[in-house]
C-alpha positions in Angstrom: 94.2 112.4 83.5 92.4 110.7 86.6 94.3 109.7 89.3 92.7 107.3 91.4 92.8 104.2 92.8 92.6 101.4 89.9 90.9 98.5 90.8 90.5 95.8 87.4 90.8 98.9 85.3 88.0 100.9 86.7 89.1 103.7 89.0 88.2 104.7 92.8 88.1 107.7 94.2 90.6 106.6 97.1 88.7 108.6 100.3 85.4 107.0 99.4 87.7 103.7 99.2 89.0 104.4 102.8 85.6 105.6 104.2 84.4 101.5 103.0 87.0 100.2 104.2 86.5 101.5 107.8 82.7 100.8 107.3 83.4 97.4 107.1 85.8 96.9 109.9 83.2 98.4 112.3 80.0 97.0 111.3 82.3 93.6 111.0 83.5 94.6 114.1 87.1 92.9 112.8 89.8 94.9 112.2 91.2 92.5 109.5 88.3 93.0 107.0 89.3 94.1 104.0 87.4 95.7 101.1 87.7 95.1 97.6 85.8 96.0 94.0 84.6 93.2 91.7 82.5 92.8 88.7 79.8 91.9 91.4 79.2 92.4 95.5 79.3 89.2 97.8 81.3 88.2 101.3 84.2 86.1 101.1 83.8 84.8 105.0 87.4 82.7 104.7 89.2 85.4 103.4 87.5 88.3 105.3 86.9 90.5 102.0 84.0 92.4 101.4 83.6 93.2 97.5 81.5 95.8 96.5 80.0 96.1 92.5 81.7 98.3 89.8 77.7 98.4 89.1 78.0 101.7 91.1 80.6 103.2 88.8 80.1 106.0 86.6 77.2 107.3 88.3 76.3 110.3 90.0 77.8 111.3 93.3 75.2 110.7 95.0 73.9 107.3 93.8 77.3 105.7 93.9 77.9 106.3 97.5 74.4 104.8 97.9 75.2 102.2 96.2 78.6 101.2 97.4 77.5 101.5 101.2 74.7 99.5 100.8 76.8 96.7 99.2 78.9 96.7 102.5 76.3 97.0 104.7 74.4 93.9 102.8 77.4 92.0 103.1 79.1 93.3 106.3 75.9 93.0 108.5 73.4 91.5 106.6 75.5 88.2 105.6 77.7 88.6 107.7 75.1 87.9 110.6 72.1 87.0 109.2 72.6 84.1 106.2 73.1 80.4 107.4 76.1 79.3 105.1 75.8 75.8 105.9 72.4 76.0 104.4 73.8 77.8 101.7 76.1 75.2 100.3 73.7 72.8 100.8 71.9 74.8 98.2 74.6 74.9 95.8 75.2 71.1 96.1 71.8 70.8 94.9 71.6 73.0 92.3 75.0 70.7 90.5 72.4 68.9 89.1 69.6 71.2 88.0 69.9 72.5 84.4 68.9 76.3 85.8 72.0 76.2 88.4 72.5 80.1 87.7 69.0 81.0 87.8 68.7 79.3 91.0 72.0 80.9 92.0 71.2 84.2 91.0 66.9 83.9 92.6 68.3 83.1 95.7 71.2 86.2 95.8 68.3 88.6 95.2 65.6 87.2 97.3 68.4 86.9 100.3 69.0 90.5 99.7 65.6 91.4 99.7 65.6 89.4 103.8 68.3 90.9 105.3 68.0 94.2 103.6 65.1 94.4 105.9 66.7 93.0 109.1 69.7 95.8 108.4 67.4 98.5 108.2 65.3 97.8 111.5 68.8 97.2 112.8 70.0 100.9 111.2 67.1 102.6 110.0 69.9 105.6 109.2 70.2 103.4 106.1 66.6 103.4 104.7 67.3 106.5 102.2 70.6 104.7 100.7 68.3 100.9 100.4 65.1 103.5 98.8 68.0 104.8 96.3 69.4 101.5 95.3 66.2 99.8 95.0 65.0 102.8 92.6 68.8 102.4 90.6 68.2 99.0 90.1 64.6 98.9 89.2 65.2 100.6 85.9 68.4 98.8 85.3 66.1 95.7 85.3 63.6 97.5 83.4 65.7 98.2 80.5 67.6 94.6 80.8 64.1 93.4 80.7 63.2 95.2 77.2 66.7 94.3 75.6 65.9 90.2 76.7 62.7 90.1 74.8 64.0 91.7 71.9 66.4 89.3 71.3 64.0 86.6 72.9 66.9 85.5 75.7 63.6 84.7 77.5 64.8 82.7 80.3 67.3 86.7 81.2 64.2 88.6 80.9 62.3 85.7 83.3 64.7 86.5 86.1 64.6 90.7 85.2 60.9 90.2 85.6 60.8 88.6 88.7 63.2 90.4 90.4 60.6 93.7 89.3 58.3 92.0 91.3 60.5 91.7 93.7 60.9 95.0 94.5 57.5 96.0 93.1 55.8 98.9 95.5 52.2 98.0 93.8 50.3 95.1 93.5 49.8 95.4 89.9 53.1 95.0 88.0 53.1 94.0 84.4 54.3 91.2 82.8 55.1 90.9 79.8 53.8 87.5 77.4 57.2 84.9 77.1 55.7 82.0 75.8 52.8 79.6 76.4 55.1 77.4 78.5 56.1 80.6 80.9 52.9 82.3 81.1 51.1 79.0 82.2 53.8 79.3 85.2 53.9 83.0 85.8 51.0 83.0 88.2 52.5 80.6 90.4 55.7 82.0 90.0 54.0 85.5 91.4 52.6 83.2 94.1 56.1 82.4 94.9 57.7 85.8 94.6 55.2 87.1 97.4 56.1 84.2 99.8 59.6 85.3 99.9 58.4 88.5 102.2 57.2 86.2 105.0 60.7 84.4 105.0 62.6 84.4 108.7 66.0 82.5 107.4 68.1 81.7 105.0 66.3 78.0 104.9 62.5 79.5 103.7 64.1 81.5 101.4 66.3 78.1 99.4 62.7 75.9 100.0 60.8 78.6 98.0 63.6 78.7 95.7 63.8 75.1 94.9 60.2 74.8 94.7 60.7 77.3 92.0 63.8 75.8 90.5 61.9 72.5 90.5 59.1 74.4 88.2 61.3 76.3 85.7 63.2 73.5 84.8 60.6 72.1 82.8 59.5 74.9 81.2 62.6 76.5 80.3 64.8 75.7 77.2 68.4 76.7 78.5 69.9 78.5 81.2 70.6 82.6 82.1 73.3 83.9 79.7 73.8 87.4 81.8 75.0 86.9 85.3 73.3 90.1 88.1 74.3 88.5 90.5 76.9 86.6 92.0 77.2 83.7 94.7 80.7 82.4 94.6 80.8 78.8 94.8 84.6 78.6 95.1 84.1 80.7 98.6 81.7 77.8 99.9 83.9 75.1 98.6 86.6 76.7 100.4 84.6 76.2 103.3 83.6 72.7 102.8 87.1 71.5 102.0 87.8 73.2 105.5 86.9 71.2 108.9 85.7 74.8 110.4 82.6 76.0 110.5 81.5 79.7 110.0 81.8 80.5 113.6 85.1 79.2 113.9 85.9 81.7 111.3 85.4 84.8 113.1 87.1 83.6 116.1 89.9 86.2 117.1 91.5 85.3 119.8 93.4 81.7 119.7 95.1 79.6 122.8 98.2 81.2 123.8 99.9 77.7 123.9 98.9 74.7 121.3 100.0 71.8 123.0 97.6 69.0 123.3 97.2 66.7 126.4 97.2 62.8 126.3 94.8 61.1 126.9 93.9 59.7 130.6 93.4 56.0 130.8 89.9 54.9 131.9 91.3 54.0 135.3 92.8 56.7 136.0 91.6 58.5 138.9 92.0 62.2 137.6 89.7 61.9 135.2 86.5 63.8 135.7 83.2 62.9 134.4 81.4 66.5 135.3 80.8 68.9 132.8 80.9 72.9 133.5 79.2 75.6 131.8 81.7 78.4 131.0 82.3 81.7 130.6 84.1 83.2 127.3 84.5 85.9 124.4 82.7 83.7 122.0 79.3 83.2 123.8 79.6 86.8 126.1 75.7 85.7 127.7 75.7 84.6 131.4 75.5 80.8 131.8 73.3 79.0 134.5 76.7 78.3 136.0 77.9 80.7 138.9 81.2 79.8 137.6 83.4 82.3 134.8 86.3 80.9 132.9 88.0 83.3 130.5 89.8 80.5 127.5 92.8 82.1 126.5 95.4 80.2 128.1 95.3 76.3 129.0 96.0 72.8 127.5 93.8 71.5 124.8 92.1 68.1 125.6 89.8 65.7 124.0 88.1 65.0 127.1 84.1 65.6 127.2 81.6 65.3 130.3 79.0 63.0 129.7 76.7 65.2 131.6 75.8 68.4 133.9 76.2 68.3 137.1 72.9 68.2 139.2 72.2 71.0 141.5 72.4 71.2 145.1 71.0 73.4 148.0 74.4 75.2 147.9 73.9 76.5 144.5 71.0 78.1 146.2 73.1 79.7 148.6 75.5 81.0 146.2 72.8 83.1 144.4 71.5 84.4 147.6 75.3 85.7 148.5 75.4 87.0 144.6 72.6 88.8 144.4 72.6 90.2 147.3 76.1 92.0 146.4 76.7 95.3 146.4 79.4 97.3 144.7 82.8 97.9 146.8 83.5 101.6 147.9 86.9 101.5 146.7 87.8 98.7 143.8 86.7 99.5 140.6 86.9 96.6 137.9 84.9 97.9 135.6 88.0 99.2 133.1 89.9 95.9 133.2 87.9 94.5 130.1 88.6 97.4 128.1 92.1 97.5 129.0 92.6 93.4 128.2 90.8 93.8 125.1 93.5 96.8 124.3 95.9 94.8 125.2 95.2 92.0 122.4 94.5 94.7 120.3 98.3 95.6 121.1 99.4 91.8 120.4 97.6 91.9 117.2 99.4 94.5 116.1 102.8 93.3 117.3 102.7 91.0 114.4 102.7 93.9 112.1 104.2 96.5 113.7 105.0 98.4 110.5 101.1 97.6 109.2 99.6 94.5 107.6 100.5 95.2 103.8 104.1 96.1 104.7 104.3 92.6 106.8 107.3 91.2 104.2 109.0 94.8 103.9 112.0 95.4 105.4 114.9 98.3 105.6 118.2 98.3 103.8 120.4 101.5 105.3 122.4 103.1 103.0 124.9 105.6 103.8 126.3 108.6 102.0 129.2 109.0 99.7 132.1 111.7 100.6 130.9 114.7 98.2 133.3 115.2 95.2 134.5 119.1 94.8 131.8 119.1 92.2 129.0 118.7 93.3 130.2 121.0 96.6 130.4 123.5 93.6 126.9 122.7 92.8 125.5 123.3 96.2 126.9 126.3 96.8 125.7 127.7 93.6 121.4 126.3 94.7 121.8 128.0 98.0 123.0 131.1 96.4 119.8 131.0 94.5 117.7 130.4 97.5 119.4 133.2 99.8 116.9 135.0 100.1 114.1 132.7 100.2 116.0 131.1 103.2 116.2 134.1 105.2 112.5 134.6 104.9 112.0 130.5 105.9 114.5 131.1 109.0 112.4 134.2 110.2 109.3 132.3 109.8 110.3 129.5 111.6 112.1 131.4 114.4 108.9 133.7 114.5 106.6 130.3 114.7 107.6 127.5 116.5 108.0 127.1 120.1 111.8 128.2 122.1 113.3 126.3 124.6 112.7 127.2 128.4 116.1 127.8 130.5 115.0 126.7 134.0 114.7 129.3 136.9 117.6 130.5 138.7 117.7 131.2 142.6 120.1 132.9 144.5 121.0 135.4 142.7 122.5 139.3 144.0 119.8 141.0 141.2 116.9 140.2 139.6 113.5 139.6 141.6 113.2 139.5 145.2 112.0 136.0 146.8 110.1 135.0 150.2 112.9 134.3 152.2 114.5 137.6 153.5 115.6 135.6 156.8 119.0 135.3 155.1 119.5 138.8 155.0 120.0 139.1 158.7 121.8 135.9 159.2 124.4 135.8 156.1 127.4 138.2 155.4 126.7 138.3 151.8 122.7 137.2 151.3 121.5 136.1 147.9 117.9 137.5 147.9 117.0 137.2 144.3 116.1 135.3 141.2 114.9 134.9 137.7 112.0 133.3 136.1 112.0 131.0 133.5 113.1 132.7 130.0 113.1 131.9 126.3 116.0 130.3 125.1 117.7 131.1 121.7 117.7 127.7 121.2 114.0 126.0 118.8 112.6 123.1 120.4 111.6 121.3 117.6 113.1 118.5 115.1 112.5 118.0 111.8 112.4 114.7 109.5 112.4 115.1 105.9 111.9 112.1 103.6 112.3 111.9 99.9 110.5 109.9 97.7 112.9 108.8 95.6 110.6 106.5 93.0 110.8 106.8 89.0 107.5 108.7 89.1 109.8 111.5 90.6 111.8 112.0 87.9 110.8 114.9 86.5 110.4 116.7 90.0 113.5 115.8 91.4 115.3 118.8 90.6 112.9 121.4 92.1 112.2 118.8 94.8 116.4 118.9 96.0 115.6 122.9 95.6 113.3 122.8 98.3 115.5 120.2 100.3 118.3 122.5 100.5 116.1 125.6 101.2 114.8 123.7 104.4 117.9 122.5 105.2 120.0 125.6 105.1 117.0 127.6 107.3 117.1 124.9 110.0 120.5 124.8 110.1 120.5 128.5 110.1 118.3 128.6 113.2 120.1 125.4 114.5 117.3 123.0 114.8 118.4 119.4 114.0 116.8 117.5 111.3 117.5 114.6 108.9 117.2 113.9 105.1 116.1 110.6 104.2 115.8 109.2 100.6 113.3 106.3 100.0 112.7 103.3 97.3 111.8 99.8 96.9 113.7 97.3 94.7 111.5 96.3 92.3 113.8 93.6 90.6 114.4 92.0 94.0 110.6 92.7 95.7 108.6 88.8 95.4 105.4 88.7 97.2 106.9 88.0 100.4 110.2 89.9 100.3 110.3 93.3 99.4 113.4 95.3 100.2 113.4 99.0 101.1 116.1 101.4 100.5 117.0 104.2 103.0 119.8 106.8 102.1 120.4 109.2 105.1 122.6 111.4 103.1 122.0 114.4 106.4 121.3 112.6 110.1 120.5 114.5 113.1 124.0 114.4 114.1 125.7 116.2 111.4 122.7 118.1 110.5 123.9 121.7 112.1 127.5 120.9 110.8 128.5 124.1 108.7 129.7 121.6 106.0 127.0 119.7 105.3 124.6 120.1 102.2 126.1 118.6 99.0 125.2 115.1 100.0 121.6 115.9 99.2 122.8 116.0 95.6 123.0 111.9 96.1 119.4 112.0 96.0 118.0 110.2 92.7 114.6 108.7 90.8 115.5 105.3 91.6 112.3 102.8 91.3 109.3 102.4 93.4 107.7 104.0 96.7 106.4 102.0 100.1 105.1 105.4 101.8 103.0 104.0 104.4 106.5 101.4 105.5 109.0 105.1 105.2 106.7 107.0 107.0 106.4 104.4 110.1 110.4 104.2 110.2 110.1 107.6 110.6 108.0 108.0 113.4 109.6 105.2 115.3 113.0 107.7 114.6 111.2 110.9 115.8 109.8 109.1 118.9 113.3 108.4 120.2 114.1 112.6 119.9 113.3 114.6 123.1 112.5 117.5 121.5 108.6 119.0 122.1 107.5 119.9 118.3 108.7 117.3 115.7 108.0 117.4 112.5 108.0 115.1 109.4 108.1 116.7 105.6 107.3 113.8 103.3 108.6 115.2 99.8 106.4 113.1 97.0 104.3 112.9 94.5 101.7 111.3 96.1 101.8 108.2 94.4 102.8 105.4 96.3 103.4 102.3 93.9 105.2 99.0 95.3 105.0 95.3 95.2 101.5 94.1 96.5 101.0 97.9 97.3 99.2 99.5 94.3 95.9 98.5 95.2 96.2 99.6 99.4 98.9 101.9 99.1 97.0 105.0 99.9 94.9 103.5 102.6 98.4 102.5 104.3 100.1 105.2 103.9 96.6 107.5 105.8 96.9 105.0 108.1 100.8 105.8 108.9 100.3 109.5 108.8 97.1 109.2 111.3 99.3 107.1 113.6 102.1 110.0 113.3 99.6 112.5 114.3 97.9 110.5 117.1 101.8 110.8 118.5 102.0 114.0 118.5 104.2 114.5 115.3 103.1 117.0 112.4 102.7 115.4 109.0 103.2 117.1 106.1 103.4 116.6 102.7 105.3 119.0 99.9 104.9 118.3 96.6 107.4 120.8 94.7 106.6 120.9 90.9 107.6 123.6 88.0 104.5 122.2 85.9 100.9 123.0 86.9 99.9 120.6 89.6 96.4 118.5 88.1 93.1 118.9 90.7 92.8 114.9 90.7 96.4 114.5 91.8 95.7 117.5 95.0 92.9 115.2 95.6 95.1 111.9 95.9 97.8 113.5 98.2 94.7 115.2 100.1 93.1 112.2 100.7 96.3 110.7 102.9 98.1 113.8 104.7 94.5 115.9 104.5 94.6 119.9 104.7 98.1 119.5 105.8 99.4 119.4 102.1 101.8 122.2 100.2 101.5 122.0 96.6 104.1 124.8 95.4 105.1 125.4 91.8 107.1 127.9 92.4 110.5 127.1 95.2 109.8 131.3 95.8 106.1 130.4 96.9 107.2 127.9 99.4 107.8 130.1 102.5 105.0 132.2 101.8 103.2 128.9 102.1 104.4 127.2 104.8 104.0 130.2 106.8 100.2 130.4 107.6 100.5 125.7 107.6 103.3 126.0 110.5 101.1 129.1 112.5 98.1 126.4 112.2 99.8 123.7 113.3 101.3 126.0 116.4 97.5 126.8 117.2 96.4 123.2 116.7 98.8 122.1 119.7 98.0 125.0 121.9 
């Protein structure tokens, strides 16, 4: 079985998924864009999603990724920065009272696509291969829809399937077929119409020509489209109508810090100014005529307005002279302050979500440990009788692999090597002449994190999984490097979309983690319901950050399935996201999937597409030092 990303019961592979999504954000240039998969591709502006066609599914390789990419860069550039939508729903208010609404709707979808496909590929022309491939897909999609239509004589379907061929017709010559006499009369003005829609500059000429047609076909058509190709989504422009912003106030990022709003002077008041001044700020990043900058972020809102520029004077003159007759200073060096402030709102964007966007209304429950009963101490000692051996081998490896302390120098010493300054040889009684360079300690410095998903999709893992959690354990305390056990979970009963409760059970923390008595507790460890990765992960690395240690590592024990409230459809991206973020702090990530059943390709793929190369899948607990062995040496290499 499969095991993708589901997305309205179709399934996406989840890299490709995560490649879009990062497409999107940087042609977008907004980190808050999301992508999603519909029935059909369009740009929600208001909710800042980008929907890409299952159209693409089931394809080859190739053409899917053609396909897919072009959708986003169609709607992340193209309307994105190309289509008025103020002329747009002035279109679709029109078309409310024509009888061929979705024709109209659907004529002016494709011939807008056909405009700024062409202003995205003089923009990019890396993208002309993908367009060439999706114009070639959908020509014989519309070429077979347009045989099926006249077969069952849905004329006014196999209308629109022949004008969008001549659309995208590379010849002069394309044939059309014979609808009725009513049609045909129309068809050459139609054609007429279908070449004026390559001389179009804006969204505007391409809704005239489309009204103009609209106007035509709706007295020679019987009834509207039944198939729907494409999709403009009204409820997106209502949405925008109903709202008093406009689509530039949309994409504005970076709000007043303060929201207070100041009264209004009187008339006779004598602070009032009547002069208007050009300013300076992110929205409109072109120089002014003004000589004066203002950067908006902070201030008072005000309902005042100028009435009118101020005139110019002979001292404006003079202030260009002294500007551009500037030079740079030898010393000062501003040019890194805009990056930096723009880092730093980065910074207070994130602030909001420190723990990432979809795990906003997560939050940590701490559970601690219950005293082990003489049972399951039984219990323990009998699993790390069975891994005896396979623990001495993990406790050479990782005292063979991973970085020893350094004990600091020591001076003045009566043996060891001789030093520079001999003076003290003729002036003390008893002269210490020597030391001893800095020298490997017995001691690892490294610290390890293990966490434990602990979700119902575990259950048939969980004994092998605590196999491999006392293996690890037992080596690191064996070669006394701290670590800590962490089980995770989500309630599911009590998650709602906007609390969602995590469980944490630290049943081994750093401090006890070397204690020659501890071990049973990880026999508390149980399938318990669902799995916030991405939200465990973080917690993690905020705990490892606190640790002085030089090599930290964090062992994420799952399944690779992560499966929450409001989580299923970005759970994967989130969790990539936490694991880059891990890595970019200098904290190894790695994930072990223990399993005594043959491991499926699609569901290495899953847990390779969020931890990468840095995966163990082991489906035997003997394998598992044999494979960590050469993971650990790489990682060593990596930080060298």
């Amino acid at each position: 079985m499969q095991r993708f990303i589901q997305f309205n019961d179709e399934k996406i592979d989840s890299m490709l998924f995560m490649e879009l999504a990062d497409l999107a954000k940087t042609l977008t240039r907004d980190e808050e864009t999301e992508v999603e998969f519909g029935k059909h591709s369009y740009l929600d502006v208001s909710a800042k999603k980008v929907f890409v066609s299952h159209f693409w599914d089931h394809r080859s390789e190739q053409d899917m990724r053609d396909g897919m990419k072009t959708d986003v860069y169609l709607r992340s550039v193209g309307n994105h920065q190309f289509t008025d939508f103020n002329e747009v729903l002035s279109y679709i208010s029109k078309l409310k009272k024509s009888g061929c609404a979705s024709f109209g709707k659907q004529l002016f979808m494709a011939a807008e696509d056909l405009r700024i496909e062409e202003l995205v590929k003089k923009g990019r022309p890396g993208t002309k291969k993908s367009f060439q491939n999706r114009r070639a897909i959908y020509r014989r999609y519309f070429e077979t829809q347009q045989n099926v239509n006249m077969v069952k004589s849905v004329f006014t379907d196999a209308l629109f399937n022949t004008l969008y061929l001549l659309l995208q017709s590379d010849s002069p010559i394309e044939q059309v077929p014979s609808f009725n006499e009513e049609i045909d009369l129309a068809m050459a003005f139609l054609k007429q119409q279908m070449m004026r829609f390559y001389e179009t500059k804006s969204t505007k000429d391409t809704i005239r020509i489309c009204l103009e047609v609209i106007e035509v076909l709706e007295e020679v058509l019987e009834r509207d489209m039944l198939n729907e190709y494409f999709h403009l989504p009204e409820n997106v422009y209502s949405s925008l109508e109903s709202s008093s912003l406009d689509f530039d106030d949309l994409k504005r990022k970076d709000p007043l810090k303060n929201h207070d709003i100041q009264d209004k002077k009187k008339e006779d008041d004598e602070e009032v100014h009547e002069e208007k001044m050009e300013t300076w700020h992110r929205e409109t990043k072109d120089m002014s005529k003004s000589f004066l900058q203002f950067d908006l972020d902070q201030g008072t809102q005000t309902d005042l307005l100028g009435e009118g520029v101020r005139e110019g004077d002979a001292g404006d003159q003079a202030l260009g002279i002294v500007q551009g007759s500037s030079k740079k200073a030898d010393r000062e060096d501003y040019s890194k302050l805009e990056s930096e402030g723009n880092k730093m709102m980065e910074d207070a964007e994130e602030s909001h979500h420190p723990h990432g966007k979809e795990n906003q209304f997560a939050y940590p429950i701490y559970l601690d440990p219950e005293k082990p009963e003489l049972e399951d101490t039984f219990i323990y000692e009998k699993q790390v009788s069975e891994i005896s051996s396979f623990q001495k081998k993990l406790k050479n490896m990782i005292e063979k692999t991973l970085e020893h302390k350094r004990v600091q120098p020591r001076n003045d010493l009566h043996a060891g090597r001789l030093n520079n300054k001999l003076l003290r040889y003729f002036t003390d009684e008893l002269p210490r002449l020597f030391y001893k360079k800095s020298e490997p300690s017995r001691e690892i410095d490294a610290v390890f994190s293990l966490l434990v998903d602990c979700s119902a999709s575990m259950f048939d893992k969980m004994d092998e999984t605590k196999l491999g959690i006392t293996l690890f354990h037992e080596a690191l305390k064996g070669v006394k490097v701290p670590h800590e056990i962490v089980g995770f979970w989500e309630d599911t009963n009590d998650a709602t979309a906007e609390s969602q409760p995590n469980y944490f059970k630290t049943v081994i923390d750093f401090s006890t983690s070397l204690l020659k008595q501890s071990g049973p507790e990880i026999l508390q460890l149980q399938p318990e319901e669902d799995n916030r990765d991405g939200f465990a992960i973080r917690l993690a690395h905020e705990r490892l950050n606190r640790r002085f240690e030089k090599q930290k590592f964090l062992l994420v024990f799952s399944d690779g399935e992560p499966a929450a409230a409001g989580y299923e459809q970005n759970g994967i991206v989130d969790t990539h996201e936490a694991v880059l973020d891990a890595r970019k702090n200098g904290i190894e990530v790695i994930n072990v999937f223990l399993s005594k059943d043959p491991i499926e390709e699609s569901q290495k793929k899953v847990i390779q597409n969020m931890y990468g190369r840095f995966s163990l899948f082991v489906n035997n607990i003997e394998e598992l030092p044999e494979i960590l062995f050469p993971l650990l040496r790489r990682l060593l290499f990596k930080s060298i």
